[in-house]
FITORVO-948216 format. One record per atom (N, C-alpha, C): chain; atom name; x, y negated, z. Coordinates in steps of 0.05 Angstrom, whole numbers. Last residue first. Layout:
FITORVO-948216
+---+----+--------+--------+--------+
! c !  a !     xx !     yy !     zz !
+---+----+--------+--------+--------+
! A ! CA !      X !      Y !      Z !
...
+---+----+--------+--------+--------+
***
This chain:
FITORVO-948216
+---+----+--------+--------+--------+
! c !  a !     xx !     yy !     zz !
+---+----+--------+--------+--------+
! A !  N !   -105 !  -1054 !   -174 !
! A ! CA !   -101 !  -1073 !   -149 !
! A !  C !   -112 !  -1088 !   -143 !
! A !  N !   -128 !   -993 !   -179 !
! A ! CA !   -117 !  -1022 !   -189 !
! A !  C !   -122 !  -1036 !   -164 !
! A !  N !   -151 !   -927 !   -201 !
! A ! CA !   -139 !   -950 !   -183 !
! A !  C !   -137 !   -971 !   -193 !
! A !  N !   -181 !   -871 !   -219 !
! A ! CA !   -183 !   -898 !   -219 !
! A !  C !   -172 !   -910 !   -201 !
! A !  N !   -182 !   -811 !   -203 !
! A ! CA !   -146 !   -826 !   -208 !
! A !  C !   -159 !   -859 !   -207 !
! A !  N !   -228 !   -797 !   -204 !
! A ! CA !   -221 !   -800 !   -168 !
! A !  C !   -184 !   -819 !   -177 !
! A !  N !   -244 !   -788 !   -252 !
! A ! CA !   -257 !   -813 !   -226 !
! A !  C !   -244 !   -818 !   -198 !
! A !  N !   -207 !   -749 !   -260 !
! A ! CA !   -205 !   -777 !   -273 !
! A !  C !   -215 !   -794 !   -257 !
! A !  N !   -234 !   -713 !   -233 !
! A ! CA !   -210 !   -720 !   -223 !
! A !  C !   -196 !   -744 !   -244 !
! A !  N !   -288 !   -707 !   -251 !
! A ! CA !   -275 !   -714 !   -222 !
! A !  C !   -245 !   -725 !   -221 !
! A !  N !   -285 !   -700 !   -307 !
! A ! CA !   -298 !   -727 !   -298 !
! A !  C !   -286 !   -730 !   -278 !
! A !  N !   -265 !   -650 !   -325 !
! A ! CA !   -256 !   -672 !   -327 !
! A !  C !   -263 !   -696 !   -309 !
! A !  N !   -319 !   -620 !   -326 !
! A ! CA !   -294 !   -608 !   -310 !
! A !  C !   -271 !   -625 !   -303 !
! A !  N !   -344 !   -647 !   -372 !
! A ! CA !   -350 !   -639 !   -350 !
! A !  C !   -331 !   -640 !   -322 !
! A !  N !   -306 !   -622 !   -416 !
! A ! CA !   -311 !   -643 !   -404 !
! A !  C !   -318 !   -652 !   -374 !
! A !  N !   -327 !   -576 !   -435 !
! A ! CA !   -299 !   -572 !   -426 !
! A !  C !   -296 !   -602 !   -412 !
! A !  N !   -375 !   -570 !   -433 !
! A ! CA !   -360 !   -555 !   -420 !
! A !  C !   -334 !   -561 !   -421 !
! A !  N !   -393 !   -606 !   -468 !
! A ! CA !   -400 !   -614 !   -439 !
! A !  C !   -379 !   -590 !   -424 !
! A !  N !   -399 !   -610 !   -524 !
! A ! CA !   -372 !   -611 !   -515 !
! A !  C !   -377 !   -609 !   -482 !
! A !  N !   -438 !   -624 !   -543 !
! A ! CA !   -437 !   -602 !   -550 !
! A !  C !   -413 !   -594 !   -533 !
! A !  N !   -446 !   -677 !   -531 !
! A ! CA !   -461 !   -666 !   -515 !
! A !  C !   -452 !   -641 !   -521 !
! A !  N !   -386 !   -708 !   -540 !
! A ! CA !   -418 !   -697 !   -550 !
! A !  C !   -427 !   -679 !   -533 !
! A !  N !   -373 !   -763 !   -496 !
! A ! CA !   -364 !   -742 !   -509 !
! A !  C !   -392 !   -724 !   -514 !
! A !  N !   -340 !   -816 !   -455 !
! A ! CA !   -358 !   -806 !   -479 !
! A !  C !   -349 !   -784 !   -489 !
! A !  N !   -323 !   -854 !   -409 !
! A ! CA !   -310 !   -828 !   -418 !
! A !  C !   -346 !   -816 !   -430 !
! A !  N !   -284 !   -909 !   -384 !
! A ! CA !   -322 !   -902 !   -394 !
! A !  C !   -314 !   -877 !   -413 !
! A !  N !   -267 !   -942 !   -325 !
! A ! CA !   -267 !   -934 !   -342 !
! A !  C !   -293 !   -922 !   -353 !
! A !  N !   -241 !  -1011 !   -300 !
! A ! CA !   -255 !   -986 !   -308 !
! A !  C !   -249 !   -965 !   -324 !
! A !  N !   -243 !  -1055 !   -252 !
! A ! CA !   -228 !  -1039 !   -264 !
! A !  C !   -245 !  -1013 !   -268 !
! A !  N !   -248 !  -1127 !   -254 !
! A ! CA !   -261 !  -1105 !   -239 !
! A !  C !   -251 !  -1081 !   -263 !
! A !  N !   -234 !  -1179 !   -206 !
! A ! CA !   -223 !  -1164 !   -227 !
! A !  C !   -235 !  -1142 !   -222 !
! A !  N !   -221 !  -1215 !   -162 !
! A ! CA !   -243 !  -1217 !   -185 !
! A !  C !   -247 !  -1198 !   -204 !
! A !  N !   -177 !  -1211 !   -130 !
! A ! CA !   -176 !  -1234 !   -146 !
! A !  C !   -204 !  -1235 !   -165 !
! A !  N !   -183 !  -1134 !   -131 !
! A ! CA !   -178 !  -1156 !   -125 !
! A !  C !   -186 !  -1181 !   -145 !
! A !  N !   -242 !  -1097 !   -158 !
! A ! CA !   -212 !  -1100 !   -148 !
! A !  C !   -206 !  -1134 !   -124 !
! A !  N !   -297 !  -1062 !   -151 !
! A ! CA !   -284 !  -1081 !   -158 !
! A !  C !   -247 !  -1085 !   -148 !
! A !  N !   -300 !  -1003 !   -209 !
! A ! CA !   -288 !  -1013 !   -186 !
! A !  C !   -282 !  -1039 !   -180 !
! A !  N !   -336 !   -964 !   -252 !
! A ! CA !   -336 !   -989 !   -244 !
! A !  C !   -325 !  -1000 !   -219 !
! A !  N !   -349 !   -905 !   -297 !
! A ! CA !   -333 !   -924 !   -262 !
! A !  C !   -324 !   -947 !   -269 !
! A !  N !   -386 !   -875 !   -333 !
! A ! CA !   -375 !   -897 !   -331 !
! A !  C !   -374 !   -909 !   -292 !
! A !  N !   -395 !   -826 !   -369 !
! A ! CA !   -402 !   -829 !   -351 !
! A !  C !   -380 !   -851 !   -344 !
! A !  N !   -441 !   -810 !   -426 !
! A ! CA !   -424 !   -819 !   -411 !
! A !  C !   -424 !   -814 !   -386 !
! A !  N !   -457 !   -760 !   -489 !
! A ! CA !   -460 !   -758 !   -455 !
! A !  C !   -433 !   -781 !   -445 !
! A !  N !   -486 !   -774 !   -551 !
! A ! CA !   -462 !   -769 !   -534 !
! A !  C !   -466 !   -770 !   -501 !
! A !  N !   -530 !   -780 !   -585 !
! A ! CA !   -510 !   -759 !   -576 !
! A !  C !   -503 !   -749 !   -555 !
! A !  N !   -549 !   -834 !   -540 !
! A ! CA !   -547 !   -825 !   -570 !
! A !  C !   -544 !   -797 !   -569 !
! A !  N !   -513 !   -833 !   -487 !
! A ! CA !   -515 !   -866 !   -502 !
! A !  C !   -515 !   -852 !   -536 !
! A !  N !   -534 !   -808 !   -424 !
! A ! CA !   -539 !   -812 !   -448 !
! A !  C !   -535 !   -829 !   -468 !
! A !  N !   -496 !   -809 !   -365 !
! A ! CA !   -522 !   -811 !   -382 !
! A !  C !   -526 !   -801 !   -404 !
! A !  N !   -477 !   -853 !   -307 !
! A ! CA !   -484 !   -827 !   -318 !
! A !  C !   -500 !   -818 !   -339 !
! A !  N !   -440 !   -898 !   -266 !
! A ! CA !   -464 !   -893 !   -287 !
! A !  C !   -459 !   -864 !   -302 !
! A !  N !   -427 !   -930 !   -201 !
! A ! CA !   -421 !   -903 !   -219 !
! A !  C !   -444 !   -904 !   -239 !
! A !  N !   -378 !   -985 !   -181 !
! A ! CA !   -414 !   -965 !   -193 !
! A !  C !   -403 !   -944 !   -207 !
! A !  N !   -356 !  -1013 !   -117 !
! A ! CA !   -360 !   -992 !   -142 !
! A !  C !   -387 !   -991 !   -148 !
! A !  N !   -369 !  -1035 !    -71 !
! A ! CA !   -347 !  -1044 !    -90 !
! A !  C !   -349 !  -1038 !   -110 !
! A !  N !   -408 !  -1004 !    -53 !
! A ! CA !   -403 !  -1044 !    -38 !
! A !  C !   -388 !  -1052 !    -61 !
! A !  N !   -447 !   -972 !    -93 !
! A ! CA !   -436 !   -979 !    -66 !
! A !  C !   -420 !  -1010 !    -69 !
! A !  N !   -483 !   -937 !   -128 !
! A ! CA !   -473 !   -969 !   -127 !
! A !  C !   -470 !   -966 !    -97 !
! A !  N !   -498 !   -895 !   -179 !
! A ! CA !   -490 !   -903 !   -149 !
! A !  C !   -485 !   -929 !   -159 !
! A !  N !   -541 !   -858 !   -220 !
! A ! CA !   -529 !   -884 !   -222 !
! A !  C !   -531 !   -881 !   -187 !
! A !  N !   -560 !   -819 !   -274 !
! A ! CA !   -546 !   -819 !   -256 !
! A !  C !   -536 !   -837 !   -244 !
! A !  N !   -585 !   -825 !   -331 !
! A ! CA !   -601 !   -795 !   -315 !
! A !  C !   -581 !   -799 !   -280 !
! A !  N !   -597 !   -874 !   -366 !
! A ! CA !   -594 !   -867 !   -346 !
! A !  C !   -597 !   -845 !   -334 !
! A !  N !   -588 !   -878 !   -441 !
! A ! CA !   -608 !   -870 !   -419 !
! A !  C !   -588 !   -866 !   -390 !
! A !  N !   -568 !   -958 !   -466 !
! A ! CA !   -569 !   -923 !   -453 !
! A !  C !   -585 !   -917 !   -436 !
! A !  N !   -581 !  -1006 !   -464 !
! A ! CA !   -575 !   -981 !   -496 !
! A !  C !   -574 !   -972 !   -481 !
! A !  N !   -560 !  -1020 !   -399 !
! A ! CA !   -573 !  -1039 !   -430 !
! A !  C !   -565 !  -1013 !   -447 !
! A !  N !   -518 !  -1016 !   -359 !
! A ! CA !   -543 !   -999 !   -364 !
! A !  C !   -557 !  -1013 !   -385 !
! A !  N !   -496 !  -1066 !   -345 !
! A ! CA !   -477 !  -1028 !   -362 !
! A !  C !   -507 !  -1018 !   -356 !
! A !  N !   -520 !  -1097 !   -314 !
! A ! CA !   -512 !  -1098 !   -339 !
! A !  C !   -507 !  -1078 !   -351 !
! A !  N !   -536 !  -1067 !   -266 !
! A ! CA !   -567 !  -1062 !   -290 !
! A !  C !   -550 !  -1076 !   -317 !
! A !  N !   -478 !  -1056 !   -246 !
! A ! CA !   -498 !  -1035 !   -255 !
! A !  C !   -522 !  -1040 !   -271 !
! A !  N !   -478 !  -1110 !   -239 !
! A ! CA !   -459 !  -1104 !   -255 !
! A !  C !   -476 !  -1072 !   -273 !
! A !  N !   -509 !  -1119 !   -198 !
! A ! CA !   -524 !  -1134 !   -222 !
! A !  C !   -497 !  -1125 !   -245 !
! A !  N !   -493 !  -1085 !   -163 !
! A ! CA !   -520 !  -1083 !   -168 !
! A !  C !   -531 !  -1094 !   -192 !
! A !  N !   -437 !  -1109 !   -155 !
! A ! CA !   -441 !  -1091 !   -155 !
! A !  C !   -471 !  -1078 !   -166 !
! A !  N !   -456 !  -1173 !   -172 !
! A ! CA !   -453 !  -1162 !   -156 !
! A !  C !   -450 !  -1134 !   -166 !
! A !  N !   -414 !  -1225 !   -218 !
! A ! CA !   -435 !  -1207 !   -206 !
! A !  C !   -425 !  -1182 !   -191 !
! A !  N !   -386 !  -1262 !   -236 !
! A ! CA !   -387 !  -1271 !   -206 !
! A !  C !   -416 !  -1248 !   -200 !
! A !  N !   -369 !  -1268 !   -285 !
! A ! CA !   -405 !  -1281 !   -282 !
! A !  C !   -410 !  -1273 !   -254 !
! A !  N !   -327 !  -1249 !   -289 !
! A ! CA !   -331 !  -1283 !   -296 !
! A !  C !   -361 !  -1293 !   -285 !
! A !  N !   -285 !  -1211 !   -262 !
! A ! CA !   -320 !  -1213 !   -264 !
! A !  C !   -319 !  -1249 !   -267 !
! A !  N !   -233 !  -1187 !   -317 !
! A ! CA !   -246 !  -1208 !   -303 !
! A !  C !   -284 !  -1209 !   -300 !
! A !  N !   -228 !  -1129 !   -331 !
! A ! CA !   -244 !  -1147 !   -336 !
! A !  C !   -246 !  -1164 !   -311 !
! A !  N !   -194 !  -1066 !   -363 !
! A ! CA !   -199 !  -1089 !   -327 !
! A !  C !   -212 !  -1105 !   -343 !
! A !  N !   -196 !  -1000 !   -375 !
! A ! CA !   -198 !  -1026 !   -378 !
! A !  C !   -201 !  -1036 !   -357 !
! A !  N !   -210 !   -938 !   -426 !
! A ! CA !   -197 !   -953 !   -388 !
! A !  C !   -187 !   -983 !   -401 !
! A !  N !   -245 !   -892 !   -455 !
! A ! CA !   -231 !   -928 !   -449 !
! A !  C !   -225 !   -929 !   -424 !
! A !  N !   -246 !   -840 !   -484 !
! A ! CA !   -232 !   -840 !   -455 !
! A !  C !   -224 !   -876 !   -451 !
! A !  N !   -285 !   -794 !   -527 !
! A ! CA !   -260 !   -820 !   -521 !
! A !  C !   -262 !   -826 !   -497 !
! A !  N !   -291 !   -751 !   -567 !
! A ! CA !   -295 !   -756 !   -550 !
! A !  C !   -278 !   -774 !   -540 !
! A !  N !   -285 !   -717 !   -626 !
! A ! CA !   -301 !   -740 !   -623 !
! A !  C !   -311 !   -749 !   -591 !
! A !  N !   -242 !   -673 !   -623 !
! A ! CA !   -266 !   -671 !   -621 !
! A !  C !   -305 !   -687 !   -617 !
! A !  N !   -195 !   -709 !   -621 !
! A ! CA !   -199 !   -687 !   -643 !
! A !  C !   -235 !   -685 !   -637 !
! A !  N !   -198 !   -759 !   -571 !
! A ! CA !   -195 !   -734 !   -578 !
! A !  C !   -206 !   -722 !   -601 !
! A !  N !   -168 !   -821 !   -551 !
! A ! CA !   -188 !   -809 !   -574 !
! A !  C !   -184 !   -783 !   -570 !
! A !  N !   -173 !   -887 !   -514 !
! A ! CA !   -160 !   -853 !   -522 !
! A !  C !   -175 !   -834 !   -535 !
! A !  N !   -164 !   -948 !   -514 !
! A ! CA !   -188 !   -928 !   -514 !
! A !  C !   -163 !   -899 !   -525 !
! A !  N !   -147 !   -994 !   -469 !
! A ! CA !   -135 !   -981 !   -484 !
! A !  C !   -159 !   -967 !   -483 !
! A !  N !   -144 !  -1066 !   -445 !
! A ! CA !   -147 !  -1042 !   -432 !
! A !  C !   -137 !  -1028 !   -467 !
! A !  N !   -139 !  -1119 !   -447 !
! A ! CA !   -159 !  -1115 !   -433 !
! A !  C !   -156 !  -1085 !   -424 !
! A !  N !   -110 !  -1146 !   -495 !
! A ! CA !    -94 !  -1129 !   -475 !
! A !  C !   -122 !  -1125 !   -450 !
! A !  N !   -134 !  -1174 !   -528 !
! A ! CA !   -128 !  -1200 !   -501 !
! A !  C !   -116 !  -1176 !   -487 !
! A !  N !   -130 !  -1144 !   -586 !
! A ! CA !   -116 !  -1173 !   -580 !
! A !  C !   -112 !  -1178 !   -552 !
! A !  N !   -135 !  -1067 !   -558 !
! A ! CA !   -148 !  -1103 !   -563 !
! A !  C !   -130 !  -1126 !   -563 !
! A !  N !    -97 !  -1023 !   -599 !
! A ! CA !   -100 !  -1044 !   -572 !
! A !  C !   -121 !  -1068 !   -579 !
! A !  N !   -133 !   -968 !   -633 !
! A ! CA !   -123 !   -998 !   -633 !
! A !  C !   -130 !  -1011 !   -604 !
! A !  N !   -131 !   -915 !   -596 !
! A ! CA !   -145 !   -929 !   -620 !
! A !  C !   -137 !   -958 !   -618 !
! A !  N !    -88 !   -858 !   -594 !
! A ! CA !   -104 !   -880 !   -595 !
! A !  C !   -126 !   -896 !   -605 !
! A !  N !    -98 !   -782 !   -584 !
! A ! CA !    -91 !   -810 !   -596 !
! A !  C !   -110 !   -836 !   -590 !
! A !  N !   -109 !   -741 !   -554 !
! A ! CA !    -80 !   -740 !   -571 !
! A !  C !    -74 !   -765 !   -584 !
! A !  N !   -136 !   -719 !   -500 !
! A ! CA !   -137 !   -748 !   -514 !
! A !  C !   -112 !   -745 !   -522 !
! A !  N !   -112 !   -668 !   -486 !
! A ! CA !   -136 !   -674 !   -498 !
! A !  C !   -150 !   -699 !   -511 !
! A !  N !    -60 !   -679 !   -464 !
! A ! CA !    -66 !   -646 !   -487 !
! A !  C !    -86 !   -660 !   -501 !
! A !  N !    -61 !   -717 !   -431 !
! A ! CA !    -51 !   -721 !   -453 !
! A !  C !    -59 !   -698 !   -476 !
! A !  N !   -115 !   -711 !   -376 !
! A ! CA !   -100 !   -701 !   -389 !
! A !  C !    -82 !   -705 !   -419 !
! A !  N !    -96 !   -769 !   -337 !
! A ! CA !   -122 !   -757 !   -357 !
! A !  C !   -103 !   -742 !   -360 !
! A !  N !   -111 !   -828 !   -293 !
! A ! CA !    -97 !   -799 !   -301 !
! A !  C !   -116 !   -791 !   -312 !
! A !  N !   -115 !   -898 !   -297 !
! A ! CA !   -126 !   -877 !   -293 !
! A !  C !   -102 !   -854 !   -296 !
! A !  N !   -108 !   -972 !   -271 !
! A ! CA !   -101 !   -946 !   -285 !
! A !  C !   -112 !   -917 !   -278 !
! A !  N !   -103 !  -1040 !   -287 !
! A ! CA !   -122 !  -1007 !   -283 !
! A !  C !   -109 !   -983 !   -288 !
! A !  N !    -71 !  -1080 !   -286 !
! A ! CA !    -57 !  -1065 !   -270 !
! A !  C !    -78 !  -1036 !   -262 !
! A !  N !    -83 !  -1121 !   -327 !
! A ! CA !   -103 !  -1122 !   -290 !
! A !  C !    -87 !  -1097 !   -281 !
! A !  N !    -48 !  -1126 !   -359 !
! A ! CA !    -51 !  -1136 !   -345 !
! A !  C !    -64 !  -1136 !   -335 !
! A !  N !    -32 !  -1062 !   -367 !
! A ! CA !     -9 !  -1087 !   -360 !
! A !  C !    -22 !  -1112 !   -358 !
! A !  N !    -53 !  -1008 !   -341 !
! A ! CA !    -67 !  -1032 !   -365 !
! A !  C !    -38 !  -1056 !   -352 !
! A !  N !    -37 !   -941 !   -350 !
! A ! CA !    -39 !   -970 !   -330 !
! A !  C !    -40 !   -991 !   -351 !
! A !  N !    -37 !   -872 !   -351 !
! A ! CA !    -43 !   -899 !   -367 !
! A !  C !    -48 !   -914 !   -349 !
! A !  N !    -10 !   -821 !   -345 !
! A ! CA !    -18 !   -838 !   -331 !
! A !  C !    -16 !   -869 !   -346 !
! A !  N !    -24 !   -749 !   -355 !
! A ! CA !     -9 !   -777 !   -367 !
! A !  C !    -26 !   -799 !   -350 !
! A !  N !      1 !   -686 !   -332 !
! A ! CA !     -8 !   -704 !   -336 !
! A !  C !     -8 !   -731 !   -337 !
! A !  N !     38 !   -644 !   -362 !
! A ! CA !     37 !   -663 !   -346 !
! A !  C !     10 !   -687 !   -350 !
! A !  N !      6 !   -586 !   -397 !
! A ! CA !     16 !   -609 !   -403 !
! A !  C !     17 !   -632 !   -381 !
! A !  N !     25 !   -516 !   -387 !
! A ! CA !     -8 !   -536 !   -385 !
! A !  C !     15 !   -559 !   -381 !
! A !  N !     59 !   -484 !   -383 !
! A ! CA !     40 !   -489 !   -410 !
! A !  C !     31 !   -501 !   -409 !
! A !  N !     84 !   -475 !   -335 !
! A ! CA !     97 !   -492 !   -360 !
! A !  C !     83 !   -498 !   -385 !
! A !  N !     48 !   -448 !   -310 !
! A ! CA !     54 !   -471 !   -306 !
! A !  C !     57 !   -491 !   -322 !
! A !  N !     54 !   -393 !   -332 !
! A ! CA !     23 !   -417 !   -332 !
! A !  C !     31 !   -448 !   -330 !
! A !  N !    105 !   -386 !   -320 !
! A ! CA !    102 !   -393 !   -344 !
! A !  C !     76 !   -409 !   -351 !
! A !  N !    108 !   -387 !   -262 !
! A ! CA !    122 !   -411 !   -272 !
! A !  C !    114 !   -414 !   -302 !
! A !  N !     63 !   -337 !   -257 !
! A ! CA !     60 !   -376 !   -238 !
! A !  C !     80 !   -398 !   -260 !
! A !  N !     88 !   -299 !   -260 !
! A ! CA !     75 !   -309 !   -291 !
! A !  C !     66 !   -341 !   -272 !
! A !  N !    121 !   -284 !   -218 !
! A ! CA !    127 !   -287 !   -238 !
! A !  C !    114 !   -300 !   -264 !
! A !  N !     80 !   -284 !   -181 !
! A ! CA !     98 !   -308 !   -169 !
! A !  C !    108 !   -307 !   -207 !
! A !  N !     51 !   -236 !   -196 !
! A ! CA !     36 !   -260 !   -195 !
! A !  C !     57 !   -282 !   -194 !
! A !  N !     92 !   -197 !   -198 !
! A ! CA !     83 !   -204 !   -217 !
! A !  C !     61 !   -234 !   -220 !
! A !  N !     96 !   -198 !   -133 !
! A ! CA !    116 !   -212 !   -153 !
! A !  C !    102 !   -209 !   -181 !
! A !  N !     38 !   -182 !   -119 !
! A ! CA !     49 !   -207 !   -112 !
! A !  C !     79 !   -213 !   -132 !
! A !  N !     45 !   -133 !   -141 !
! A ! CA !     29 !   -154 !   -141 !
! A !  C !     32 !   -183 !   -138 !
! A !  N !     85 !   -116 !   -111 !
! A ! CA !     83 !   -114 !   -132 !
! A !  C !     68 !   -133 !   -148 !
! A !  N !     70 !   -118 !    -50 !
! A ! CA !     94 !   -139 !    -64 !
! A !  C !     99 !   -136 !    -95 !
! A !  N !     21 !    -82 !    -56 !
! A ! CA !     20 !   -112 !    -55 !
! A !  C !     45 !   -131 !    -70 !
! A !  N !     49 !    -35 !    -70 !
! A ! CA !     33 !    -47 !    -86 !
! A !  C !     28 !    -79 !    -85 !
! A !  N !     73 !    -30 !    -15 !
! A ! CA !     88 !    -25 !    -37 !
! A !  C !     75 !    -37 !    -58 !
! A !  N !     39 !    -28 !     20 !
! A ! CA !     52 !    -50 !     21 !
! A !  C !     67 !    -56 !     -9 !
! A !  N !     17 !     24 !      0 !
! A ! CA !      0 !      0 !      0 !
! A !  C !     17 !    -25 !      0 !
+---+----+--------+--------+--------+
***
């Protein structure tokens, strides 16, 4: 029995470093100037899409028609958490929406495609996001994504 286990167990310790090495670091995008930044996987957003002129943020594209924006925005119009949420809610269906003191969370439908959009306020005014689209046909592998992208949102 013991005999089996350490068997076990080293073939497990052994294929650990090769799983390992297959799956791709993860990439960490930061906006240079509001300082947003998220983690995502690089495997899956393989490309860009044109910087905006004012540098606001970056959109990331995947092969499979699903995209990944991260961005900062000055709150110019001095809104609340509550009135930020019924703005990002215009064109889309709603099936999911928080709002706490600082943040919103939105969840949904925009056509097709399934969002789900974080809203953090930051400092100085500045409110840091992101908005992650993808077809509805795609939910499984997505899905599985959302947490731990929502949970990388930072900025200062």
């Amino acid at each position: 029995m013991a005999y089996r286990l350490a068997t076990a167990l080293s073939a497990i310790l052994l294929a650990f470093p090769l799983a390992s090495s297959a799956m791709a670091e993860p990439f960490i995008y930061t906006n240079a100037r509001f300082g947003t930044s998220v983690t995502f996987p690089l495997e899956v957003f393989t490309s860009r899409a044109g910087e905006p002129a004012n540098g606001d943020g970056m959109t990331f594209l995947a092969p499979d028609g699903a995209s990944l924006a991260v961005y900062g925005s000055n709150n110019a119009l001095d809104q609340t958490p509550e009135q930020l949420a019924d703005f990002s809610s215009e064109g889309v269906t709603i099936t999911y929406r928080k709002v706490g003191k600082d943040w919103v969370v939105l969840s949904g439908h925009d056509g097709p495609d399934i969002f789900y959009h974080r809203l953090e306020f930051g400092r100085d005014g500045v409110i840091h996001a992101f908005l992650l689209k993808y077809p509805a046909t795609t939910r499984s592998k997505y899905d599985p994504l959302v947490r731990a992208i929502a949970d990388s949102l930072v900025g200062p």
